[in-house]
N, C-alpha and C positions, 0 to 999 in steps of 0.2 A: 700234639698227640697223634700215632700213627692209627692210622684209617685200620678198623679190624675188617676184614675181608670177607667173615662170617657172615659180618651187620648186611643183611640188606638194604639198597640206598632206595629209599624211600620217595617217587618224582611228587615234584612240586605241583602244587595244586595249580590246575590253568588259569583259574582266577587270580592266581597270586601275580600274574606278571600284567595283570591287564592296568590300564592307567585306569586314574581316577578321575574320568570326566566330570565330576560334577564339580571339581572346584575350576578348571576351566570355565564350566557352564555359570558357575556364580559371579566370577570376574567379570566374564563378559557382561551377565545381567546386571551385576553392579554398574558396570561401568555406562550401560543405557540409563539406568533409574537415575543414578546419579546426574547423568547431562538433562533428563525429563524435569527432575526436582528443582535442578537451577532456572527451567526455563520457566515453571509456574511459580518457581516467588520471582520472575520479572514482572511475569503476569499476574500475578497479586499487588506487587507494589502501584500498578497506575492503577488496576480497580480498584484498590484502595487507600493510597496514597494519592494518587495524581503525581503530575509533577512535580519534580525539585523547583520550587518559587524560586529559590533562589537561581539555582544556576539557568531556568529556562531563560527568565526574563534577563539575566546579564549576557545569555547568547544572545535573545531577540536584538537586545539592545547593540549591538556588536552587529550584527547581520544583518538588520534592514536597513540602514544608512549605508551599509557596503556593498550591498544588492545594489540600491540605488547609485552608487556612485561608478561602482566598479564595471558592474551591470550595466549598465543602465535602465536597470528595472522599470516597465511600464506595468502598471495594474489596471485593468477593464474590466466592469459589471460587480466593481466589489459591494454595488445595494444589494447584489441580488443574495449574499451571503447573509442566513438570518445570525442575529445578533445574540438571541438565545434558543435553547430550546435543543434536542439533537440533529445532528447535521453530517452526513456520509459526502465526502468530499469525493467523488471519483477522477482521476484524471489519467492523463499516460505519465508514459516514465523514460525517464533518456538520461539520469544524470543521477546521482548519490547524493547531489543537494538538491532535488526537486523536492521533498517533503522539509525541508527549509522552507525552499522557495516560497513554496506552497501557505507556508503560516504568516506569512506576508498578507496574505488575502482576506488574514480573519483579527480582530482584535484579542481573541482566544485562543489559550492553547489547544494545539492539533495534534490528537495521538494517532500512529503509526504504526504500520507492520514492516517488519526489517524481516532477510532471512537470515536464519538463526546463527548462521558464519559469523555473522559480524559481532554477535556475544560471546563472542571463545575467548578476547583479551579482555580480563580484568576492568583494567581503568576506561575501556572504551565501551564494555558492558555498560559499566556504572555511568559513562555520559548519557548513550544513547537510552537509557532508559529514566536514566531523569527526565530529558527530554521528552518522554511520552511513550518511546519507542518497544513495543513488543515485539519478542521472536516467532515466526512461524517455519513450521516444517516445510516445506516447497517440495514438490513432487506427491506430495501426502494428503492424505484429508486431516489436515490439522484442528479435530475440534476444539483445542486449547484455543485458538488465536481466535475460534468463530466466536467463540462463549464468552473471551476477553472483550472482542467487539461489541458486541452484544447489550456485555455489561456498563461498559463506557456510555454507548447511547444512551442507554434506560436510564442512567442518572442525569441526561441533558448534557453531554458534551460532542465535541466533536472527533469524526475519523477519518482520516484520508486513507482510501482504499486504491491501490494501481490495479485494478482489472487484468491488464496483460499478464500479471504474475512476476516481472521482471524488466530489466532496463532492454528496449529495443533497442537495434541497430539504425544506424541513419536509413531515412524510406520512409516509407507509408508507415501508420500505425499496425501493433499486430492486434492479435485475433483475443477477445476478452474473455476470461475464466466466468462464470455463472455465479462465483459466490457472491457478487456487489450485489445479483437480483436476490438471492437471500438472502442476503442482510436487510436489505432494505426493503423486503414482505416480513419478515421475522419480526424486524423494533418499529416498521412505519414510518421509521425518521425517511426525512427530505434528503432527497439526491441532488449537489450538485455537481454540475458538468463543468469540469476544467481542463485547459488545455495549458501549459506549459512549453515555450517554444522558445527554443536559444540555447539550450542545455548541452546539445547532443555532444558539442566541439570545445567545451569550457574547460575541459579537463585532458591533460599529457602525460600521462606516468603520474608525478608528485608536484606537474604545475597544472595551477590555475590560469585561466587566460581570460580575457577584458571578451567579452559577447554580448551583443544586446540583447535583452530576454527579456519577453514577455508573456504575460500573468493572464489568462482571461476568461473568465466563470459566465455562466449561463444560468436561467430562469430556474431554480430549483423543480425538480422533479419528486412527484409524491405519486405513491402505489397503496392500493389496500391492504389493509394488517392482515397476513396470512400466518398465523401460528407454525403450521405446518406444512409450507410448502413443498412442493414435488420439484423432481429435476428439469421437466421440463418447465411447468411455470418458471422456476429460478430463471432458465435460459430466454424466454420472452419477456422477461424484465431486464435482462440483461440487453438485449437486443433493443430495447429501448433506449435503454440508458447509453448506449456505446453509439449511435450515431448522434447524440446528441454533444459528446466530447469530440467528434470526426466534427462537426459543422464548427466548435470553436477551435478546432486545429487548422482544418483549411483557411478557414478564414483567418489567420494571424500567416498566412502564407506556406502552411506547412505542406508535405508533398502527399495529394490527393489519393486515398486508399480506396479501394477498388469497390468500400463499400460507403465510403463519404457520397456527398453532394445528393447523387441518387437515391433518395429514402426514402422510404414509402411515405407517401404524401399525409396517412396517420397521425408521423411522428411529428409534422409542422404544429398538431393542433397544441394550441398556447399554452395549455396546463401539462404540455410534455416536451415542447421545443424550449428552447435557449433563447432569451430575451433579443439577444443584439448579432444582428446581422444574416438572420434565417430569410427575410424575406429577399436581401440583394442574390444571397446564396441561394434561393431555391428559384430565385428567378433570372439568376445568372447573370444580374448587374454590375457593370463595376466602380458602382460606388462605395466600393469597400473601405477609400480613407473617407468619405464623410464620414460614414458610420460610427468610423473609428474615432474619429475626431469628435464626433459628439456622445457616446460613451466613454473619450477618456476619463471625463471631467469626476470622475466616480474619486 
């Protein structure tokens, strides 16, 4: 039909041509709520589930005779691991199998924090969370992962906490995040100090490789029940706890960090230091295979 010439053309409203940001905006938000939602029923299923009985113990069963062989896993100070009750396992980090490693040291399962990367495939979701494993936000103040910790304690099990935040590079240990001193003021549970060493070179792309690794825990450490701790206590608890892992990493021969060996002489006293081999180490003996030799027998 031809255009009358008369009609005047009538311009279009300015808002008519404007986009519709908000169904942008809902995608996107969907698409956050969505990844949030997935990651608190992981964290619902170990507070409330626990682990898959089945598949943990047919890994354990699989994994610590091949630690042992493959490995050749040594374990040192595993009395000093209580048998029940809750238990914050701190140690360093250098390998994707140290919280493996790690459940070697306890007759109980050992729940975990993973960064949340490693829940984006399906089926490897569903192992590592049978397994024990929860997702945390890294870079973030994740209090999903503190509240999941939290809650695991308080029913009497145990957590292995990496302090560093992440796998180090070969060197010295790095520098520990503050949240291990608030956990362990918040639930009261016992801190043990572990060192894990052999890990760093075990792994090549998609090979595994034969390394001797050893496993070695320290005198649990206990702090007063602090409801609500401040950041700075958190980090004086944390400072505690972190040369106390540096004294069992030197001493399985690991490479001396600038804040090991040297520790304020506080930290020796017995209800904070690590059972085996504080006093060669802070007196600079080298009777470090006796020691060893009469701790292996654990």
């Amino acid at each position: 039909m031809a255009h009358d010439p008369g009609t005047p053309t009538v311009p279009p409203r300015e808002d008519a041509a404007r986009p519709l940001p908000v169904v942008a905006s809902e995608t996107a938000v969907g698409r956050r709520d969505l990844e949030r939602d997935e990651r608190l029923a992981l964290h619902e299923n170990v507070t409330g589930k626990g682990v898959n009985p089945i598949v943990y113990w047919v890994v354990r069963a699989f994994f610590q005779p091949f630690f042992h062989i493959y490995f050749r896993m040594t374990r040192i100070g595993r009395e000093h691991v209580p048998t029940s009750g809750p238990v914050i396992f701190a140690a360093n980090h250098r390998s994707f199998l140290d919280p493996f490693i790690l459940g070697a040291m306890s007759r109980r399962p050992l729940y975990f924090v993973a960064k949340k990367e490693l829940f984006r495939k399906p089926l490897q979701r569903w192992f590592l969370n049978s397994l024990g494993a929860f997702p945390i936000d890294r870079g973030n103040a994740d209090g999903d992962a503190m509240s999941t910790a939290k809650a695991i304690l308080e029913r009497g099990d145990c957590v292995v906490i990496f302090p560093e935040g992440t796998r180090v590079r070969p060197g010295g240990l790095g520098t520990p995040k503050r949240g291990v001193g608030r956990l362990a003021l918040e639930t009261g549970a016992p801190v043990v100090p572990v060192a894990v060493h052999g890990t760093t070179h075990i792994r090549t792309r998609w090979k595994i490789r034969p390394h001797k690794v050893i496993v070695r825990a320290g005198r649990p450490l206990r702090f007063p029940h602090v409801e609500q701790p401040t950041g700075e206590l958190a980090k004086n608890v944390t400072d505690r706890i972190w040369p106390c892992v540096e004294l069992q990493w030197n001493s399985l021969g690991g490479h001396v960090t600038e804040t090991g060996i040297g520790v304020d002489p506080e930290l020796l006293r017995p209800e904070l230091a690590p059972a085996i081999g504080v006093r060669a180490l802070a007196a600079g003996s080298g009777d470090h295979d006796h020691q060893e030799a009469r701790s292996a027998g654990s």
